[in-house]
Phi, psi and omega in degrees: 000115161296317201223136180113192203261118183228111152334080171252158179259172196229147180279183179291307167345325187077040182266146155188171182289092151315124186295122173293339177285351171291326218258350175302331203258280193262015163234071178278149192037041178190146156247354137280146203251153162224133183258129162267123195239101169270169158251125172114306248178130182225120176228147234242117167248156214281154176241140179211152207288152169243138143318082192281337181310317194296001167253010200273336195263359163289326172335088159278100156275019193042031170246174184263309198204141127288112194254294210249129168281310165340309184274335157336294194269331170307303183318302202308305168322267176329303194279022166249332178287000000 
């Protein structure tokens, strides 16, 4: 099943089977989980490394070259307000 709704039974324990075609699928390289725990509800996502380099050239701070970080950051700081 890709998509839908599956029934388990939960142990005494609160143990139950994770579906193997999830987790063949999304907890490729990690064996962690991160659980959101709701009233009403537990839902449960694969934790995976994320790569922050592949953002770094999206940044525009609209400057050319940083000479003095002080005045870098008064400007920046002054211009968010």
């Amino acid at each position: 099943m890709v998509n839908g709704i599956e029934v388990k039974k939960v142990d005494r324990q609160g143990r139950f089977v994770i579906p193997s075609d999830w987790r063949k699928r999304e907890m490729v390289d990690t064996d962690e989980v991160f659980l959101l725990k709701k009233k009403g509800f537990l839902k449960i996502i694969p934790k995976r490394k994320i790569s922050l380099t592949k953002f770094f050239d999206k940044v525009d701070l609209d400057v050319d070259a940083i000479d003095n970080w002080s005045e870098f950051e008064k400007r920046f700081y002054e211009g968010s307000r």
